[in-house]
Backbone as XML, in Angstrom:
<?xml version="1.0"?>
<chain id="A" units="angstrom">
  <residue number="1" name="UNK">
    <atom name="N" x="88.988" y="96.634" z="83.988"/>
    <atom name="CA" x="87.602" y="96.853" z="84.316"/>
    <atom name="C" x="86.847" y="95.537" z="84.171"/>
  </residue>
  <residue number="2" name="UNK">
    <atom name="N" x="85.850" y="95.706" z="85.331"/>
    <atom name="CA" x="85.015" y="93.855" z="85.048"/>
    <atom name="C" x="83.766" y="94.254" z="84.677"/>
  </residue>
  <residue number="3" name="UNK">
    <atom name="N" x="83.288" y="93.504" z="83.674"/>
    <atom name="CA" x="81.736" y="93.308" z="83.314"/>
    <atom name="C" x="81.255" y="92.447" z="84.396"/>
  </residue>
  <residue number="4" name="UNK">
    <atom name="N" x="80.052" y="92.842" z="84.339"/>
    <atom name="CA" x="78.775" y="92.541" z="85.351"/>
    <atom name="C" x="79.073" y="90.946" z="85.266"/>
  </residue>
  <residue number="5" name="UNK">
    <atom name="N" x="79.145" y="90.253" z="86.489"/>
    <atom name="CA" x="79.144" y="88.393" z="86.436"/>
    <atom name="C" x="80.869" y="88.312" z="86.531"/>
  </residue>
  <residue number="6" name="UNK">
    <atom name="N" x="81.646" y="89.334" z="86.179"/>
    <atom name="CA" x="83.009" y="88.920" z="86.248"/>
    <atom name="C" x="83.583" y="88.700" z="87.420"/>
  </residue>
  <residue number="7" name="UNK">
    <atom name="N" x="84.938" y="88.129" z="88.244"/>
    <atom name="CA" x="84.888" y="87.835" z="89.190"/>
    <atom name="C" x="86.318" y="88.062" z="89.511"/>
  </residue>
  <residue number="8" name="UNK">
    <atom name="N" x="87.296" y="88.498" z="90.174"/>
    <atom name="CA" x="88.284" y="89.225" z="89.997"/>
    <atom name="C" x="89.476" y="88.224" z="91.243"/>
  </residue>
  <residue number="9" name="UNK">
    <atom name="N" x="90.578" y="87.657" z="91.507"/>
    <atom name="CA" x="91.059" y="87.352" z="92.524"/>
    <atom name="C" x="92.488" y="88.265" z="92.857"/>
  </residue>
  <residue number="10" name="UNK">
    <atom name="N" x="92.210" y="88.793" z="93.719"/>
    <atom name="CA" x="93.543" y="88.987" z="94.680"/>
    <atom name="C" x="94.325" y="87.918" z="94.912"/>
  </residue>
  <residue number="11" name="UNK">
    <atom name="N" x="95.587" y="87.842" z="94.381"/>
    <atom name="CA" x="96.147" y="87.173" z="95.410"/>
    <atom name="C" x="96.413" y="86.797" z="96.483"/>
  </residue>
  <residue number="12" name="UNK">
    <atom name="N" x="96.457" y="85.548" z="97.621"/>
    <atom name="CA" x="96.647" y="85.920" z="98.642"/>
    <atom name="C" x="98.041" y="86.302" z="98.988"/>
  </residue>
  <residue number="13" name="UNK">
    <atom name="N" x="97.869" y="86.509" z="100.318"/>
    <atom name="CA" x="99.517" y="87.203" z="101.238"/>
    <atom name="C" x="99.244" y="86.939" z="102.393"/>
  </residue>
  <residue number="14" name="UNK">
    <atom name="N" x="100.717" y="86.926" z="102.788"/>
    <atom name="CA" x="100.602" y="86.641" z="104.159"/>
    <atom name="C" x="101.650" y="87.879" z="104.840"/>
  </residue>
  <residue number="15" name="UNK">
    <atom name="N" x="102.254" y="87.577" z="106.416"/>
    <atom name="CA" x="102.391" y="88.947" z="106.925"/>
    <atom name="C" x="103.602" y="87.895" z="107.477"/>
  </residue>
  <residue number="16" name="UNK">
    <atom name="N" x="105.136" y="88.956" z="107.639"/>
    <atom name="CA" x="106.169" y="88.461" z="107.995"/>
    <atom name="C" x="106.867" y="89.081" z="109.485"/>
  </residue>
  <residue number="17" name="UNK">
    <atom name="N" x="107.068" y="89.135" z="109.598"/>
    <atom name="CA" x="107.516" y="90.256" z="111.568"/>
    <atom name="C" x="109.098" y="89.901" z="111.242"/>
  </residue>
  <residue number="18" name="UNK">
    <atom name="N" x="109.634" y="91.011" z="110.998"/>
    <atom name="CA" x="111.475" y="91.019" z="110.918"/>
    <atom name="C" x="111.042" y="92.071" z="111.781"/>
  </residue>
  <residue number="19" name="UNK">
    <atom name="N" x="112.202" y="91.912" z="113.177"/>
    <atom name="CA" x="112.603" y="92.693" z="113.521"/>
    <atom name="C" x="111.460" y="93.851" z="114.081"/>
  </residue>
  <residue number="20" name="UNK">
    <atom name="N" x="111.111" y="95.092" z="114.251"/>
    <atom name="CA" x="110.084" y="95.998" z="114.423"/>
    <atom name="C" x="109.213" y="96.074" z="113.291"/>
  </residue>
  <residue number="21" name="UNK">
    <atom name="N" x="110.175" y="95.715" z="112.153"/>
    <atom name="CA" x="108.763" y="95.793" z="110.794"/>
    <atom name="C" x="107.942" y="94.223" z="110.780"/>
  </residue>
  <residue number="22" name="UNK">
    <atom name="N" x="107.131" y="94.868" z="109.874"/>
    <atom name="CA" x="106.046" y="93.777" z="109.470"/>
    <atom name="C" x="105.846" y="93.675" z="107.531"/>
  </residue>
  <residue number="23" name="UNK">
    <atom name="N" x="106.198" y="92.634" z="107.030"/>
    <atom name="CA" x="105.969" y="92.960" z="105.460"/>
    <atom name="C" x="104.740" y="92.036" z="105.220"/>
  </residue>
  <residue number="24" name="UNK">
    <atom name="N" x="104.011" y="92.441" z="103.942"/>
    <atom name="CA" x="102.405" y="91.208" z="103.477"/>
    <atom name="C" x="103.778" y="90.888" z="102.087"/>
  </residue>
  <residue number="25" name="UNK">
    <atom name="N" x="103.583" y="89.844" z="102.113"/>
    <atom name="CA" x="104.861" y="88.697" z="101.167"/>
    <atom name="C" x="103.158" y="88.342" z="100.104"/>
  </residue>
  <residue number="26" name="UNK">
    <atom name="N" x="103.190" y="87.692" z="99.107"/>
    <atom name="CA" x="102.232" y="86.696" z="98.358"/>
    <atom name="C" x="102.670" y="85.572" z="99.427"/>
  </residue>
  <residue number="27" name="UNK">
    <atom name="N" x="101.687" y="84.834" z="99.307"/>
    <atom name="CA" x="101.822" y="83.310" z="99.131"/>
    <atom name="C" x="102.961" y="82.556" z="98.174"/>
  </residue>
  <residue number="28" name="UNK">
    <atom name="N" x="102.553" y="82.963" z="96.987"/>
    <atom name="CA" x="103.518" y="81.683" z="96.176"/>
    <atom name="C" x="104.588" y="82.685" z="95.592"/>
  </residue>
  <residue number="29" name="UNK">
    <atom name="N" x="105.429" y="81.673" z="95.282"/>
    <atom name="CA" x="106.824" y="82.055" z="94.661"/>
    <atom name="C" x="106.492" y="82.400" z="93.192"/>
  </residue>
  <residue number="30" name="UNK">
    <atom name="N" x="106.981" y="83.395" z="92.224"/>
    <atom name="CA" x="106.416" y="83.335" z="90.979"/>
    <atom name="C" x="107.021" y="82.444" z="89.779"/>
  </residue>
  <residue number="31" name="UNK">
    <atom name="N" x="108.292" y="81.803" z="90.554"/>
    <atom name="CA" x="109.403" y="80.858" z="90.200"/>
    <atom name="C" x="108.260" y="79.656" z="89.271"/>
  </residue>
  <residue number="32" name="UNK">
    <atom name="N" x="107.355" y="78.668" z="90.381"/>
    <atom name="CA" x="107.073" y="77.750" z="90.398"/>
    <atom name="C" x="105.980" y="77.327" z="91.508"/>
  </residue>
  <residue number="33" name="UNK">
    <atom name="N" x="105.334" y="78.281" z="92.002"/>
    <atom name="CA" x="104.402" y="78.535" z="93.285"/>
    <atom name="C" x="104.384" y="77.493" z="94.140"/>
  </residue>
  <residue number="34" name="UNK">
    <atom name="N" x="105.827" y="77.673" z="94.531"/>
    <atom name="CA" x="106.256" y="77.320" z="95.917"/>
    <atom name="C" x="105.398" y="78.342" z="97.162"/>
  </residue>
  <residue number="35" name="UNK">
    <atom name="N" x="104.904" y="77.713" z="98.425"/>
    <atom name="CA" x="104.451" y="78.456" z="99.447"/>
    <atom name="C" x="105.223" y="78.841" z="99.900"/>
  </residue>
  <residue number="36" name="UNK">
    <atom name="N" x="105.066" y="80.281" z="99.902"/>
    <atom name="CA" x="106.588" y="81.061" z="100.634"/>
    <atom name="C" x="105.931" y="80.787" z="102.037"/>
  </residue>
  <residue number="37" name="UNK">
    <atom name="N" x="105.424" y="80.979" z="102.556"/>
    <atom name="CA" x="105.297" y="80.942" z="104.096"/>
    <atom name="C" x="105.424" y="80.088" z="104.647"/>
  </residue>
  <residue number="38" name="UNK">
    <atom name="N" x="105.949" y="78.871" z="103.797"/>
    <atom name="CA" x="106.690" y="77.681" z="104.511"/>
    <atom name="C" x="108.619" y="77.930" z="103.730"/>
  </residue>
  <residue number="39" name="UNK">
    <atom name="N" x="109.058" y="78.573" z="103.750"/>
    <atom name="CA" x="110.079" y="79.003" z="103.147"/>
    <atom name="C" x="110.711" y="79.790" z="104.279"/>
  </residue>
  <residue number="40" name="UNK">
    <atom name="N" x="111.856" y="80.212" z="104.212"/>
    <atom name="CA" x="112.771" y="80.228" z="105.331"/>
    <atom name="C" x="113.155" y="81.918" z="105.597"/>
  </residue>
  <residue number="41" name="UNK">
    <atom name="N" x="112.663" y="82.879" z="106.353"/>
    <atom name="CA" x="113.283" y="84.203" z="106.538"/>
    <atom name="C" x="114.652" y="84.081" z="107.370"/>
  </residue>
  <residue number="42" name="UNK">
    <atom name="N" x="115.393" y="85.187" z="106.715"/>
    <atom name="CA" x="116.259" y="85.486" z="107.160"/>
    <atom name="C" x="115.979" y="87.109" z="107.930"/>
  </residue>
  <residue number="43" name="UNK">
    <atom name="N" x="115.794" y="86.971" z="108.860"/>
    <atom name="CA" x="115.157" y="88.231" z="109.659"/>
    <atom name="C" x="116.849" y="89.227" z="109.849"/>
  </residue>
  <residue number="44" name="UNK">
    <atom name="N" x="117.698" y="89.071" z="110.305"/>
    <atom name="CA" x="118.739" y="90.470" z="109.589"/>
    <atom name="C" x="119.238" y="90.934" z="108.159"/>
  </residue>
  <residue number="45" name="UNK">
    <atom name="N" x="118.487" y="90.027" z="107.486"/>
    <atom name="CA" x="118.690" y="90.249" z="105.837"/>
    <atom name="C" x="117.602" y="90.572" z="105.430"/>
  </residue>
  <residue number="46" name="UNK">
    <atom name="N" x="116.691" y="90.485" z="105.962"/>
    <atom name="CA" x="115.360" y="90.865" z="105.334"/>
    <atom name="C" x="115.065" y="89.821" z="104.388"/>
  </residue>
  <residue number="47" name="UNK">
    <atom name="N" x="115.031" y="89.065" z="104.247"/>
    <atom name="CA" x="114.691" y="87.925" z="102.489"/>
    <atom name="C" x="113.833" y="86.866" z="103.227"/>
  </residue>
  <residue number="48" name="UNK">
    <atom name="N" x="113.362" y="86.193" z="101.863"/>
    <atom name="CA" x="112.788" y="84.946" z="102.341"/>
    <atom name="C" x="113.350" y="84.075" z="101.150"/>
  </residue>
  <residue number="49" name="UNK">
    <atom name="N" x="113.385" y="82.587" z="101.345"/>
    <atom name="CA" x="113.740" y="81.866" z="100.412"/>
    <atom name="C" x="112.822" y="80.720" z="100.499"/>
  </residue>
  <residue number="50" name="UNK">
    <atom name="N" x="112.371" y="80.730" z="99.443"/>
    <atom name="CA" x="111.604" y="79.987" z="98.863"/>
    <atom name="C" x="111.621" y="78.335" z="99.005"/>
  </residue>
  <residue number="51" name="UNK">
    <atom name="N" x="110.363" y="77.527" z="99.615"/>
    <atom name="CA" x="111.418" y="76.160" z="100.045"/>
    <atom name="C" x="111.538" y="74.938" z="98.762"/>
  </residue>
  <residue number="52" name="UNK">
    <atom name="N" x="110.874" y="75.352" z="97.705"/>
    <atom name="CA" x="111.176" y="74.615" z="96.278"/>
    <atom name="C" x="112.210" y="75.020" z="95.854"/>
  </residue>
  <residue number="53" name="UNK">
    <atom name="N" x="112.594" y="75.716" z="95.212"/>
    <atom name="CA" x="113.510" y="76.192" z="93.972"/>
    <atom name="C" x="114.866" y="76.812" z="95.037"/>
  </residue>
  <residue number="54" name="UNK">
    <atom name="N" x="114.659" y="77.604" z="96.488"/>
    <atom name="CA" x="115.666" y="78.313" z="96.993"/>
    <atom name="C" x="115.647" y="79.876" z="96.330"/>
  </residue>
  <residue number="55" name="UNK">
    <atom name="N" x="114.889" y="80.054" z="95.544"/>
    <atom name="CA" x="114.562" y="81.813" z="95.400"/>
    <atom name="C" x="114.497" y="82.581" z="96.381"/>
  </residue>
  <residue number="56" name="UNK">
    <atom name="N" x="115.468" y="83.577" z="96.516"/>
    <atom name="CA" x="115.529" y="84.114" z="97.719"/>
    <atom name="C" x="115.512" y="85.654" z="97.320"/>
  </residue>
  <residue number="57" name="UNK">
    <atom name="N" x="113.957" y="86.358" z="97.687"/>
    <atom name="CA" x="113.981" y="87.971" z="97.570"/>
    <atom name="C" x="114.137" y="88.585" z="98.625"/>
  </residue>
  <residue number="58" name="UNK">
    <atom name="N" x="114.703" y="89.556" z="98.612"/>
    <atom name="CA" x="114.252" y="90.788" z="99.637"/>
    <atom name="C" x="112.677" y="91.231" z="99.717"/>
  </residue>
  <residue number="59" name="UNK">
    <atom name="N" x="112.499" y="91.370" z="101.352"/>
    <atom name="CA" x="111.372" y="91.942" z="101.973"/>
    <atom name="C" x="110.843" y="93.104" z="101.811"/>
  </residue>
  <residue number="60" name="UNK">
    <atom name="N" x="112.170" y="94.178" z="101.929"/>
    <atom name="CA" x="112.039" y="95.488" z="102.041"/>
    <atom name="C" x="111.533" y="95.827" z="100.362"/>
  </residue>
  <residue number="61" name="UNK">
    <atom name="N" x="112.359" y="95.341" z="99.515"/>
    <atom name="CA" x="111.838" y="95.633" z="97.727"/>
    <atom name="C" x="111.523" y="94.585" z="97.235"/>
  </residue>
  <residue number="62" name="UNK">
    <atom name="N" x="111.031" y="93.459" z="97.685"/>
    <atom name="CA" x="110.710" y="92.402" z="96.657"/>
    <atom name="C" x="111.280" y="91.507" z="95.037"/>
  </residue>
  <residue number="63" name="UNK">
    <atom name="N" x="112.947" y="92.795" z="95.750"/>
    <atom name="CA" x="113.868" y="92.310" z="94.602"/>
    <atom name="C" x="114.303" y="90.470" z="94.734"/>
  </residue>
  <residue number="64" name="UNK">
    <atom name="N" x="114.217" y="89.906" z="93.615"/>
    <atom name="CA" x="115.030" y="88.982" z="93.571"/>
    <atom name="C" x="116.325" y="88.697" z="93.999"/>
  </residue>
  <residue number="65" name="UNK">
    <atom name="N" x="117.124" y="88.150" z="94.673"/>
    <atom name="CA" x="118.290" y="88.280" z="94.582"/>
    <atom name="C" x="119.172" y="87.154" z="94.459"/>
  </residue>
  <residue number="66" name="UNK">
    <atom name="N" x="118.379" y="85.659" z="94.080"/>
    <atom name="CA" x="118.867" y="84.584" z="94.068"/>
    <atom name="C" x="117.790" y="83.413" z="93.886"/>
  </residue>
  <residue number="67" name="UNK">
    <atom name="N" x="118.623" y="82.317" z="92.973"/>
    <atom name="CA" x="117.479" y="81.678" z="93.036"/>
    <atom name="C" x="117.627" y="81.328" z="91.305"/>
  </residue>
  <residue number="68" name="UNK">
    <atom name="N" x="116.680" y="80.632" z="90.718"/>
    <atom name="CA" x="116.343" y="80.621" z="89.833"/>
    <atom name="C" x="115.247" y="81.680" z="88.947"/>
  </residue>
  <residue number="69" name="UNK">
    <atom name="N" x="115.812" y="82.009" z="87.589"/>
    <atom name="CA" x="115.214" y="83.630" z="87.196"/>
    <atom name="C" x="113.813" y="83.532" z="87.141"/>
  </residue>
  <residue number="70" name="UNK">
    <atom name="N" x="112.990" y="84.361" z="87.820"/>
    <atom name="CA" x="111.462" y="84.346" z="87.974"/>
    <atom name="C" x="111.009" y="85.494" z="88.485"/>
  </residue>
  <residue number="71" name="UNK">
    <atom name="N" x="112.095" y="86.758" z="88.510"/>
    <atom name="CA" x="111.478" y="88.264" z="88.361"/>
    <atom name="C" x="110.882" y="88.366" z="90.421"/>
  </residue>
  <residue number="72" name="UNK">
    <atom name="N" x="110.724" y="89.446" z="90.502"/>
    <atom name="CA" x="110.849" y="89.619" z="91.863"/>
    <atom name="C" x="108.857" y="89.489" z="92.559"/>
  </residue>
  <residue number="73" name="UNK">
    <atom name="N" x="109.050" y="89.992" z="93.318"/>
    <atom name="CA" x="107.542" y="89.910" z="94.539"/>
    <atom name="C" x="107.394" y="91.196" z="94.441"/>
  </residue>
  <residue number="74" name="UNK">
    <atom name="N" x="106.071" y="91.575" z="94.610"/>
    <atom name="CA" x="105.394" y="92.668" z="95.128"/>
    <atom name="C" x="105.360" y="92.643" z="96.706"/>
  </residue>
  <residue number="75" name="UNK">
    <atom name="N" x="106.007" y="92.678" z="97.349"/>
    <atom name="CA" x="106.545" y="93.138" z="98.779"/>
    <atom name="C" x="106.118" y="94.271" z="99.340"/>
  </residue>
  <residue number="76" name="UNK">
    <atom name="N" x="105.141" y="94.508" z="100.793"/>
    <atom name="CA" x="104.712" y="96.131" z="100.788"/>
    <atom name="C" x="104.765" y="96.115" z="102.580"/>
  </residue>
  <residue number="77" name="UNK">
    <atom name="N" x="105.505" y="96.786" z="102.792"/>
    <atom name="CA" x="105.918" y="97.300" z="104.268"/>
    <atom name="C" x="104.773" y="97.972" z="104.828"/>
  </residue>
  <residue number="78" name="UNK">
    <atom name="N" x="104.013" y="97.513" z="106.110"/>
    <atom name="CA" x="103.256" y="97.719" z="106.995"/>
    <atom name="C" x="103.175" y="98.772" z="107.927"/>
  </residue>
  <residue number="79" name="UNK">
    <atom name="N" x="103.137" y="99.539" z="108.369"/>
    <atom name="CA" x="102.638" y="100.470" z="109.024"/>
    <atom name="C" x="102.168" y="100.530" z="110.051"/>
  </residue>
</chain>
């Protein structure tokens, strides 16, 4: 909850096109806030990898699956 004057940020995100889907990714990697949207999709794997570190999550769950340990993305499939 915010008190009056408080000021709150969303992260930003950006939007990925695999295939017929569309995912909103964050911006940064939580590794080392690398810009994922300069980072490399693999559009039949669904992932993106990160272009600092090489952290590479899945799209569909925002699981980690490589990379150096830094816990996964909030990843959310479009509609």
């Amino acid at each position: 909850m915010l008190d009056e004057g408080d000021v709150a940020l969303r992260p930003a995100t950006f939007v990925i096109q695999a295939g017929q889907d569309r995912y909103e990714v964050p911006s940064l990697c939580p590794h080392r806030e690398g810009w994922l949207e300069h980072g490399t999709v693999n559009h039949s794997r669904r992932t993106i990898t990160c272009p600092l570190h090489f952290s590479v999550f899945s799209l569909e769950t925002g699981e980690q699956l490589g990379g150096p340990a830094c816990g996964g993305l909030v990843c959310r499939k479009l509609t």
